[in-house]
N, C-alpha and C positions, 0 to 999 in steps of 0.2 A: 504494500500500500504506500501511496505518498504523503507527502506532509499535507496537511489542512488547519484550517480554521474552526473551533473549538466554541462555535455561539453558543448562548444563552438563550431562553426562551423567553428574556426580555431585551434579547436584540445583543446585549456586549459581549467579548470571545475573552478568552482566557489570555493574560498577558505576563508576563515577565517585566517586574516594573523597570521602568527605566532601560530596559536593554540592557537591565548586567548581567556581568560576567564570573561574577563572583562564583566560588565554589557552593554557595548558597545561597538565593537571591527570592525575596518575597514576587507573590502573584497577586494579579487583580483582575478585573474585568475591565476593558477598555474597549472603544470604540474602535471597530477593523481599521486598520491604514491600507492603503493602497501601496505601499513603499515604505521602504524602509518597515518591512514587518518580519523579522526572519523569528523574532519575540513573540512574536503571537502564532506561529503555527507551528503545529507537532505531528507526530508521526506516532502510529502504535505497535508497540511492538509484545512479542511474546514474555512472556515470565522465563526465568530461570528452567534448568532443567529440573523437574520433577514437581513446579507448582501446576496447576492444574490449569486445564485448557481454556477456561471462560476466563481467567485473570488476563492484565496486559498494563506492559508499562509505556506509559505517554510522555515518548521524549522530544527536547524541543528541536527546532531544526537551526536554533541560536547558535546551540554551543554542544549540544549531546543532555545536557542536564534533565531529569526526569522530574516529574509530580510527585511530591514526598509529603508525607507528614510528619514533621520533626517531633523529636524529644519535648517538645514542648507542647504540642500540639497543635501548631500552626505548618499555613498549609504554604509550600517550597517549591522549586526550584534546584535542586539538587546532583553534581558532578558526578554523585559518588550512590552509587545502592546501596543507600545506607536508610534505615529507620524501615518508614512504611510505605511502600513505593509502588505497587501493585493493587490493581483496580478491575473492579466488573461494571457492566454498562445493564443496569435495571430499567427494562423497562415501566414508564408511566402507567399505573396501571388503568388513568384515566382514560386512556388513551390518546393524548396528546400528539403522540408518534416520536415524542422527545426521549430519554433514559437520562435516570440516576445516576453520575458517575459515583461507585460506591467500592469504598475502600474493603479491600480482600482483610485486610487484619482487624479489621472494627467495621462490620457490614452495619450498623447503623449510624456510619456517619459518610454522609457525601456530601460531595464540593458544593457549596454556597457562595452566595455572594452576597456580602456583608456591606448592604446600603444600596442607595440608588444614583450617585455620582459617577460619571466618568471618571474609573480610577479607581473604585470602591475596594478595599480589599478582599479578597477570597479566603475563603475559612473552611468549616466543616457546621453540617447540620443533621440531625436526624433526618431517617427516610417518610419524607412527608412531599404527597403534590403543591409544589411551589415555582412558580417562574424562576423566583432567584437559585434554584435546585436543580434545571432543568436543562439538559444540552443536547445540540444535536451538532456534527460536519459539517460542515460546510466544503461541496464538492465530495467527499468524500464517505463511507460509511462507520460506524462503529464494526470493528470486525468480527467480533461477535453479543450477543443480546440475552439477556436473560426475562424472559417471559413469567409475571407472577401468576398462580393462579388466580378464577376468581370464586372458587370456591375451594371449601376446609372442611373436611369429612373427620371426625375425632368417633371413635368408639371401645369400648374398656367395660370392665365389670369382670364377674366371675363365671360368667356363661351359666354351666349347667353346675359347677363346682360352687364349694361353699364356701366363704371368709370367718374368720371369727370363731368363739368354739362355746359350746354351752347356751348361757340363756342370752347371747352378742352374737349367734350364729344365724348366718344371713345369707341371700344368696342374692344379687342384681347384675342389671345391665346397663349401661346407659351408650347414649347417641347423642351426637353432637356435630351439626352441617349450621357455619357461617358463609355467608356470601358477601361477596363485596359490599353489593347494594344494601348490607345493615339486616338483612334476613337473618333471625338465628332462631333455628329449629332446636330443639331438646326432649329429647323424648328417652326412654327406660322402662323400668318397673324393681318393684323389690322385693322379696320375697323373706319373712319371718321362715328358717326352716326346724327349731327348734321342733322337737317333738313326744315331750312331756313336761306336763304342767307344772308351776311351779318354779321349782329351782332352775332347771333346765327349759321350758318353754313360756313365758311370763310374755304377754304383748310387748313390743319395741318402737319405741321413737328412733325417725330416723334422721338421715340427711343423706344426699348424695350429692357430689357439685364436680363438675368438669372446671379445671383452672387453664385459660389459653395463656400464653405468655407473649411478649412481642419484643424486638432487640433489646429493649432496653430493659427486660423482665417487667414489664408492671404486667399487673395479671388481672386477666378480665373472668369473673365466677359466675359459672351457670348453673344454678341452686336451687334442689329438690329438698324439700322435706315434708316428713309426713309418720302418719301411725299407723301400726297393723296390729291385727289380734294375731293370739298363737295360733302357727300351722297343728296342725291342715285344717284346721276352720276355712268359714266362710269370712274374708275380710283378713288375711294373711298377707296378701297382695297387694300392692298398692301400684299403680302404673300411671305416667304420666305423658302429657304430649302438648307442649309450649311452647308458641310459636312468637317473637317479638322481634320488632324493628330496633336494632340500637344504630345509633347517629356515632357516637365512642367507635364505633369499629369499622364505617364506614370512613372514617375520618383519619386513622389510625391504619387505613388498611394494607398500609405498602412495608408496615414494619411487619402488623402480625403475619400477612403471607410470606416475608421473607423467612420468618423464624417457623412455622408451622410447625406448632409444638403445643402438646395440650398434654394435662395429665390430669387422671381420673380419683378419688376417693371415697371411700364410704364412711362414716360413722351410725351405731348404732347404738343405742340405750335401753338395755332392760327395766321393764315396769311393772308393777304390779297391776291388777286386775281391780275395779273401784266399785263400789255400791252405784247402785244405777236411782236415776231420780223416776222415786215414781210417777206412772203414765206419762212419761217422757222418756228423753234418749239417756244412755248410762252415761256418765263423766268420762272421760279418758285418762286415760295412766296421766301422770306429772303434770307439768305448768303450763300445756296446750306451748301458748307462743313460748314464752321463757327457754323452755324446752327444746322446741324444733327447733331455735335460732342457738341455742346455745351448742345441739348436735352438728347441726347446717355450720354453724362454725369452725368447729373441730375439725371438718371431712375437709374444708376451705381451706384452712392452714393445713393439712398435711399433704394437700395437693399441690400446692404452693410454693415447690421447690427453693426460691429466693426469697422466702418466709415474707412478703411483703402484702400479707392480708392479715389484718388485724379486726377481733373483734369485740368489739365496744364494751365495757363491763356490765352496761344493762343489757347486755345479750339481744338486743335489737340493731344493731349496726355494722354492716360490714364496711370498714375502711380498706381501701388499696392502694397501693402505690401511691402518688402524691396526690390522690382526693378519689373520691369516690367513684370506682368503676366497678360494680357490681351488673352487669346487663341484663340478666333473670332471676331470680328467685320466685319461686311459687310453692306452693302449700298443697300437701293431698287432705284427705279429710275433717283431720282435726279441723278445719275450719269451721265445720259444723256445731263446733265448741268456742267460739270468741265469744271470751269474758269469762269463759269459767276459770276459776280461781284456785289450786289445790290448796288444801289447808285442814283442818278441824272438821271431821265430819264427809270426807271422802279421799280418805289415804288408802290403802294398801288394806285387802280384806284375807282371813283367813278361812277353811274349815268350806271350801266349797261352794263360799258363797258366789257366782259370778252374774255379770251383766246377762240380761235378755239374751239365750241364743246363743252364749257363749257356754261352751261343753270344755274341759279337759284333752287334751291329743290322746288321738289313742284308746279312747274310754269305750268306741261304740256306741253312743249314747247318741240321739237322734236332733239334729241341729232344730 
Protein backbone atom coordinates (compact mmCIF):
# COMPACT_ATOMS: atom_id res chain seq x y z
CA UNK A 1 0.00 0.00 0.00
CA UNK A 2 1.16 3.77 -0.31
CA UNK A 3 1.28 6.48 1.97
CA UNK A 4 -2.15 8.51 2.41
CA UNK A 5 -3.98 10.86 4.36
CA UNK A 6 -5.36 9.94 7.63
CA UNK A 7 -8.99 12.29 7.84
CA UNK A 8 -11.17 12.71 10.49
CA UNK A 9 -14.63 12.54 10.32
CA UNK A 10 -14.64 16.14 11.12
CA UNK A 11 -12.67 16.90 8.19
CA UNK A 12 -8.65 17.37 9.90
CA UNK A 13 -5.82 14.30 9.14
CA UNK A 14 -3.46 13.36 11.53
CA UNK A 15 -0.28 15.50 11.64
CA UNK A 16 3.07 15.52 13.04
CA UNK A 17 3.28 18.90 14.70
CA UNK A 18 5.53 21.18 13.28
CA UNK A 19 7.33 18.74 10.83
CA UNK A 20 9.69 17.22 13.54
CA UNK A 21 12.01 15.34 13.47
CA UNK A 22 12.64 14.49 16.71
CA UNK A 23 13.03 10.88 17.97
CA UNK A 24 9.65 11.64 19.46
CA UNK A 25 7.50 14.35 18.33
CA UNK A 26 3.74 15.19 19.53
CA UNK A 27 0.53 14.72 16.84
CA UNK A 28 -2.47 16.68 16.12
CA UNK A 29 -5.09 17.09 13.67
CA UNK A 30 -4.53 19.70 11.10
CA UNK A 31 -5.92 20.95 8.17
CA UNK A 32 -4.58 18.66 4.71
CA UNK A 33 -1.68 20.80 2.90
CA UNK A 34 -1.21 20.43 -0.56
CA UNK A 35 2.79 20.65 -0.06
CA UNK A 36 4.84 20.48 1.90
CA UNK A 37 2.89 17.51 3.76
CA UNK A 38 5.26 14.59 3.89
CA UNK A 39 3.93 15.02 8.02
CA UNK A 40 0.71 14.24 7.57
CA UNK A 41 0.66 11.19 5.48
CA UNK A 42 1.43 7.52 6.52
CA UNK A 43 1.65 4.28 5.33
CA UNK A 44 0.43 0.90 7.17
CA UNK A 45 2.28 -1.46 7.79
CA UNK A 46 2.36 -5.19 9.31
CA UNK A 47 3.15 -5.80 13.16
CA UNK A 48 6.09 -7.68 14.00
CA UNK A 49 6.46 -11.34 13.54
CA UNK A 50 4.12 -13.25 15.59
CA UNK A 51 1.42 -10.22 16.56
CA UNK A 52 -1.59 -11.02 14.98
CA UNK A 53 -2.89 -10.21 11.46
CA UNK A 54 -5.77 -7.50 12.12
CA UNK A 55 -2.91 -5.28 14.05
CA UNK A 56 -0.76 -2.61 11.90
CA UNK A 57 1.62 0.00 12.45
CA UNK A 58 1.12 3.46 10.82
CA UNK A 59 4.33 4.94 9.84
CA UNK A 60 4.96 8.37 8.71
CA UNK A 61 6.22 8.95 5.34
CA UNK A 62 8.25 12.10 7.25
CA UNK A 63 10.83 10.29 8.73
CA UNK A 64 9.84 6.32 9.20
CA UNK A 65 8.44 7.32 12.83
CA UNK A 66 5.40 5.37 13.85
CA UNK A 67 1.95 6.10 16.11
CA UNK A 68 2.99 5.32 19.68
CA UNK A 69 1.55 5.77 22.98
CA UNK A 70 4.04 6.61 25.31
CA UNK A 71 4.85 5.86 28.86
CA UNK A 72 2.84 8.55 29.79
CA UNK A 73 0.08 8.07 27.93
CA UNK A 74 0.01 10.53 25.38
CA UNK A 75 -0.39 9.93 21.96
CA UNK A 76 3.52 10.20 19.45
CA UNK A 77 5.36 10.02 16.82
CA UNK A 78 7.87 7.75 17.59
CA UNK A 79 11.79 6.58 15.64
CA UNK A 80 11.82 3.75 17.61
CA UNK A 81 9.17 0.53 18.54
CA UNK A 82 9.19 1.29 21.45
CA UNK A 83 5.90 1.49 24.03
CA UNK A 84 2.58 0.90 22.27
CA UNK A 85 2.72 1.20 18.75
CA UNK A 86 0.24 -1.31 17.19
CA UNK A 87 -3.36 -0.72 16.18
CA UNK A 88 -6.61 -2.36 14.79
CA UNK A 89 -9.06 -0.28 12.48
CA UNK A 90 -12.99 -0.93 14.20
CA UNK A 91 -15.39 -0.44 12.44
CA UNK A 92 -18.27 2.28 13.26
CA UNK A 93 -20.60 0.29 14.24
CA UNK A 94 -23.16 3.16 13.37
CA UNK A 95 -22.36 2.64 10.36
CA UNK A 96 -20.73 5.73 9.38
CA UNK A 97 -18.29 3.65 6.86
CA UNK A 98 -15.52 5.53 9.13
CA UNK A 99 -13.34 2.87 11.88
CA UNK A 100 -11.93 3.35 15.31
CA UNK A 101 -8.23 3.56 15.15
CA UNK A 102 -7.90 1.21 18.24
CA UNK A 103 -4.83 0.56 20.19
CA UNK A 104 -3.89 -3.52 20.05
CA UNK A 105 -2.46 -3.11 23.93
CA UNK A 106 -5.45 -1.15 25.45
CA UNK A 107 -8.54 -1.83 22.99
CA UNK A 108 -10.47 0.69 24.70
CA UNK A 109 -8.75 3.57 23.85
CA UNK A 110 -8.60 5.05 20.21
CA UNK A 111 -7.05 8.18 18.67
CA UNK A 112 -9.13 11.23 19.55
CA UNK A 113 -8.93 14.53 18.84
CA UNK A 114 -8.70 16.75 21.70
CA UNK A 115 -10.68 20.18 20.67
CA UNK A 116 -11.89 21.61 17.79
CA UNK A 117 -8.90 24.11 16.53
CA UNK A 118 -6.67 23.61 13.72
CA UNK A 119 -3.99 22.07 15.56
CA UNK A 120 -5.88 20.47 18.29
CA UNK A 121 -3.99 17.99 19.98
CA UNK A 122 -4.45 14.14 19.49
CA UNK A 123 -4.95 11.85 22.51
CA UNK A 124 -6.62 8.66 23.27
CA UNK A 125 -10.57 8.12 24.18
CA UNK A 126 -12.76 5.33 24.96
CA UNK A 127 -14.44 3.27 22.03
CA UNK A 128 -17.55 5.48 21.73
CA UNK A 129 -19.23 6.80 18.12
CA UNK A 130 -17.67 10.30 17.83
CA UNK A 131 -16.43 12.49 14.93
CA UNK A 132 -13.55 13.59 16.87
CA UNK A 133 -12.84 9.24 17.05
CA UNK A 134 -13.58 8.63 13.76
CA UNK A 135 -11.17 8.06 10.46
CA UNK A 136 -11.09 7.08 7.29
CA UNK A 137 -7.82 7.33 3.95
CA UNK A 138 -7.96 9.34 2.01
CA UNK A 139 -7.02 7.66 -1.54
CA UNK A 140 -6.36 4.80 0.02
CA UNK A 141 -7.84 1.82 2.29
CA UNK A 142 -7.41 0.77 5.87
CA UNK A 143 -5.80 -2.69 5.05
CA UNK A 144 -7.75 -4.48 7.14
CA UNK A 145 -11.36 -3.87 9.32
CA UNK A 146 -12.74 -5.31 12.03
CA UNK A 147 -16.41 -5.74 11.96
CA UNK A 148 -18.47 -5.48 15.52
CA UNK A 149 -21.34 -7.59 15.91
CA UNK A 150 -24.76 -6.31 16.27
CA UNK A 151 -25.81 -8.61 18.29
CA UNK A 152 -24.63 -10.68 21.80
CA UNK A 153 -26.19 -14.04 22.54
CA UNK A 154 -24.96 -14.99 26.42
CA UNK A 155 -26.26 -18.35 27.85
CA UNK A 156 -25.16 -20.25 31.25
CA UNK A 157 -26.81 -22.14 34.17
CA UNK A 158 -26.65 -25.77 35.11
CA UNK A 159 -28.71 -27.32 32.38
CA UNK A 160 -30.08 -30.52 33.53
CA UNK A 161 -27.33 -30.67 36.56
CA UNK A 162 -27.76 -29.35 39.89
CA UNK A 163 -25.66 -26.35 41.91
CA UNK A 164 -25.73 -26.00 45.54
CA UNK A 165 -26.38 -29.08 47.95
CA UNK A 166 -29.02 -29.67 50.49
CA UNK A 167 -31.91 -27.27 51.34
CA UNK A 168 -29.40 -24.37 48.53
CA UNK A 169 -29.84 -27.11 45.96
CA UNK A 170 -31.10 -25.76 42.65
CA UNK A 171 -31.05 -26.37 39.28
CA UNK A 172 -31.51 -23.20 36.33
CA UNK A 173 -30.98 -21.79 33.10
CA UNK A 174 -30.64 -18.47 31.85
CA UNK A 175 -30.45 -16.55 28.33
CA UNK A 176 -29.38 -13.46 27.53
CA UNK A 177 -29.52 -11.77 23.51
CA UNK A 178 -28.54 -7.74 23.50
CA UNK A 179 -28.79 -5.91 20.31
CA UNK A 180 -27.26 -2.84 19.20
CA UNK A 181 -30.46 -1.04 18.86
CA UNK A 182 -30.82 -1.33 23.00
CA UNK A 183 -33.20 -4.78 22.73
CA UNK A 184 -32.25 -6.91 25.68
CA UNK A 185 -34.19 -10.16 25.89
CA UNK A 186 -33.75 -12.31 29.36
CA UNK A 187 -35.33 -15.17 29.73
CA UNK A 188 -34.58 -18.71 32.02
CA UNK A 189 -36.26 -20.59 34.67
CA UNK A 190 -35.22 -22.03 38.05
CA UNK A 191 -35.98 -24.82 39.47
CA UNK A 192 -36.09 -25.73 43.60
CA UNK A 193 -34.64 -29.59 43.30
CA UNK A 194 -34.55 -30.26 46.98
CA UNK A 195 -36.52 -33.35 47.67
CA UNK A 196 -37.43 -33.71 51.35
CA UNK A 197 -39.09 -31.40 53.51
CA UNK A 198 -37.69 -29.68 55.95
CA UNK A 199 -34.17 -29.64 56.49
CA UNK A 200 -33.24 -30.64 53.05
CA UNK A 201 -36.31 -29.24 50.85
CA UNK A 202 -37.75 -25.81 52.61
CA UNK A 203 -39.08 -23.23 49.66
CA UNK A 204 -36.19 -20.94 48.32
CA UNK A 205 -35.79 -17.30 47.46
CA UNK A 206 -33.86 -16.72 44.72
CA UNK A 207 -31.87 -14.55 42.23
CA UNK A 208 -30.28 -15.17 39.03
CA UNK A 209 -28.47 -12.04 37.16
CA UNK A 210 -26.22 -12.26 33.88
CA UNK A 211 -23.33 -9.46 34.43
CA UNK A 212 -22.18 -8.16 30.79
CA UNK A 213 -18.93 -6.29 31.01
CA UNK A 214 -17.54 -3.67 28.58
CA UNK A 215 -13.44 -2.60 28.10
CA UNK A 216 -13.50 -0.66 30.76
CA UNK A 217 -15.21 -3.52 33.19
CA UNK A 218 -18.36 -1.53 34.20
CA UNK A 219 -20.85 -4.04 34.34
CA UNK A 220 -24.25 -3.92 33.05
CA UNK A 221 -26.86 -6.70 35.57
CA UNK A 222 -29.69 -8.51 34.11
CA UNK A 223 -31.61 -9.59 37.28
CA UNK A 224 -34.13 -12.39 38.05
CA UNK A 225 -35.46 -12.94 41.36
CA UNK A 226 -38.11 -14.71 42.70
CA UNK A 227 -39.60 -17.76 45.08
CA UNK A 228 -40.46 -21.24 44.67
CA UNK A 229 -42.03 -23.95 46.81
CA UNK A 230 -40.26 -27.23 47.41
CA UNK A 231 -39.85 -29.69 44.58
CA UNK A 232 -41.78 -31.44 43.13
CA UNK A 233 -44.63 -29.51 44.19
CA UNK A 234 -46.69 -27.40 42.01
CA UNK A 235 -44.94 -23.98 42.12
CA UNK A 236 -41.15 -25.40 42.25
CA UNK A 237 -40.48 -23.57 39.02
CA UNK A 238 -40.26 -20.32 38.48
CA UNK A 239 -39.51 -19.08 34.69
CA UNK A 240 -39.07 -15.98 33.32
CA UNK A 241 -39.18 -13.97 29.94
CA UNK A 242 -38.12 -9.94 29.91
CA UNK A 243 -37.98 -8.01 27.22
CA UNK A 244 -36.46 -4.14 27.73
CA UNK A 245 -35.07 -1.33 25.61
CA UNK A 246 -31.93 0.03 27.58
CA UNK A 247 -30.43 3.58 25.86
CA UNK A 248 -26.83 2.41 28.42
CA UNK A 249 -26.19 -0.13 25.87
CA UNK A 250 -27.12 1.22 22.82
CA UNK A 251 -24.96 4.13 23.73
CA UNK A 252 -22.05 2.17 25.13
CA UNK A 253 -22.32 -0.37 22.29
CA UNK A 254 -18.91 -0.37 20.46
CA UNK A 255 -17.11 -1.11 23.94
CA UNK A 256 -19.55 -3.94 25.13
CA UNK A 257 -19.36 -5.66 21.45
CA UNK A 258 -15.72 -5.22 21.48
CA UNK A 259 -15.40 -7.16 24.82
CA UNK A 260 -18.29 -9.66 24.47
CA UNK A 261 -18.19 -11.19 27.80
CA UNK A 262 -20.87 -11.81 30.12
CA UNK A 263 -20.86 -14.12 33.19
CA UNK A 264 -23.62 -15.88 34.77
CA UNK A 265 -24.78 -16.45 38.72
CA UNK A 266 -27.15 -17.86 40.89
CA UNK A 267 -27.90 -17.23 44.53
CA UNK A 268 -30.33 -19.04 46.48
CA UNK A 269 -31.80 -18.84 50.09
CA UNK A 270 -33.46 -21.53 52.11
CA UNK A 271 -36.87 -20.79 53.88
CA UNK A 272 -39.14 -21.96 55.99
CA UNK A 273 -42.70 -22.64 55.02
CA UNK A 274 -45.35 -19.68 56.99
CA UNK A 275 -48.90 -19.91 58.35
CA UNK A 276 -51.07 -18.84 55.51
CA UNK A 277 -53.75 -15.84 56.14
CA UNK A 278 -56.98 -17.06 56.31
CA UNK A 279 -59.27 -17.12 53.18
CA UNK A 280 -56.57 -15.57 51.56
CA UNK A 281 -53.08 -16.24 49.80
CA UNK A 282 -50.33 -17.91 52.41
CA UNK A 283 -47.38 -15.31 53.22
CA UNK A 284 -44.03 -16.31 51.67
CA UNK A 285 -40.97 -17.46 53.26
CA UNK A 286 -38.62 -14.12 54.53
CA UNK A 287 -38.92 -10.29 53.67
CA UNK A 288 -40.69 -10.73 50.01
CA UNK A 289 -38.51 -7.43 48.73
CA UNK A 290 -35.80 -7.37 51.60
CA UNK A 291 -35.09 -10.72 50.51
CA UNK A 292 -35.09 -11.14 46.79
CA UNK A 293 -32.90 -7.93 46.45
CA UNK A 294 -30.73 -8.82 49.17
CA UNK A 295 -30.30 -12.68 47.15
CA UNK A 296 -30.52 -10.68 43.56
CA UNK A 297 -27.46 -9.02 45.14
CA UNK A 298 -25.37 -11.67 46.07
CA UNK A 299 -25.68 -13.62 42.50
CA UNK A 300 -24.78 -9.61 41.16
CA UNK A 301 -21.51 -9.48 42.98
CA UNK A 302 -20.37 -12.82 42.28
CA UNK A 303 -20.94 -12.41 38.72
CA UNK A 304 -19.05 -9.56 38.69
CA UNK A 305 -15.65 -10.48 38.13
CA UNK A 306 -14.11 -6.63 38.61
CA UNK A 307 -16.37 -6.74 41.95
CA UNK A 308 -17.64 -3.25 40.74
CA UNK A 309 -21.40 -4.00 41.67
CA UNK A 310 -22.37 -2.88 44.86
CA UNK A 311 -25.38 -3.36 46.85
CA UNK A 312 -26.94 -0.79 48.82
CA UNK A 313 -27.32 -1.71 52.74
CA UNK A 314 -31.11 -1.24 52.48
CA UNK A 315 -30.88 -4.05 50.06
CA UNK A 316 -32.91 -2.14 47.55
CA UNK A 317 -30.05 -0.61 45.23
CA UNK A 318 -27.97 -1.94 42.88
CA UNK A 319 -24.88 0.47 42.23
CA UNK A 320 -22.33 -0.11 39.32
CA UNK A 321 -19.51 1.13 38.02
CA UNK A 322 -19.58 4.96 38.23
CA UNK A 323 -23.43 5.32 38.64
CA UNK A 324 -26.17 3.31 38.14
CA UNK A 325 -26.35 0.80 35.24
CA UNK A 326 -28.51 -1.82 36.24
CA UNK A 327 -30.61 -2.54 32.65
CA UNK A 328 -33.32 -5.39 34.06
CA UNK A 329 -34.30 -6.52 37.17
CA UNK A 330 -37.75 -8.05 37.40
CA UNK A 331 -39.41 -10.13 40.18
CA UNK A 332 -41.30 -13.66 39.66
CA UNK A 333 -44.11 -14.09 42.06
CA UNK A 334 -43.41 -12.87 45.21
CA UNK A 335 -44.91 -9.81 43.81
CA UNK A 336 -48.16 -11.03 44.72
CA UNK A 337 -46.92 -10.22 48.23
CA UNK A 338 -46.00 -6.39 48.28
CA UNK A 339 -46.13 -5.10 51.62
CA UNK A 340 -46.03 -8.20 53.57
CA UNK A 341 -43.81 -7.62 56.24
CA UNK A 342 -42.09 -10.83 58.03
CA UNK A 343 -42.08 -10.53 61.74
CA UNK A 344 -44.23 -11.75 64.95
CA UNK A 345 -46.88 -13.91 63.89
CA UNK A 346 -45.72 -15.46 60.47
CA UNK A 347 -42.15 -16.86 60.98
CA UNK A 348 -41.17 -20.34 60.26
CA UNK A 349 -43.82 -23.11 61.34
CA UNK A 350 -43.25 -26.48 62.73
CA UNK A 351 -45.19 -30.19 63.01
CA UNK A 352 -46.65 -30.09 59.50
CA UNK A 353 -48.24 -27.22 59.49
CA UNK A 354 -48.12 -25.88 55.73
CA UNK A 355 -49.77 -23.34 53.40
CA UNK A 356 -52.89 -24.38 51.15
CA UNK A 357 -51.78 -27.05 48.64
CA UNK A 358 -48.48 -27.38 49.88
CA UNK A 359 -47.61 -31.40 50.69
CA UNK A 360 -44.10 -32.58 51.92
CA UNK A 361 -41.66 -34.02 48.78
CA UNK A 362 -42.07 -37.38 48.41
CA UNK A 363 -45.15 -37.92 50.99
CA UNK A 364 -47.68 -39.15 48.12
CA UNK A 365 -50.14 -37.20 49.45
CA UNK A 366 -52.57 -35.44 46.85
CA UNK A 367 -51.67 -31.68 45.97
Amino acid sequence: MGFCFIASKSGKVIDIQRASKQEVADLDAFQQKSTDNDNQQWEFKPGPAGTPSDVFMISSKLDGSVISISPSGTLVANKKLADQFLWRFVEDPAGSGYCFIQSAFAPNSVIAINGDKNGAPLGLGPIATADNKLWKPRGEKFPSTVSLPSTLNFTGGTGNGTTGSDAAECAYEANLTIQQNGTCHFWGSYTNRGDTFDSTAPPQDFGVTFVVHDLDNVPYVFAYGGFVWSAPQAGSVDSWNVTQHSTKCTSNWASIASRNQASVSVSTQAVNPVTPVPGGQPFPPGDTWNTIYSVLGKASVAADGPANVVVSPDGFTFTVGPGPNTVIVDFGNFELYTGVVSGSGHGGVSGGSFPPGWVPSGSGAEL
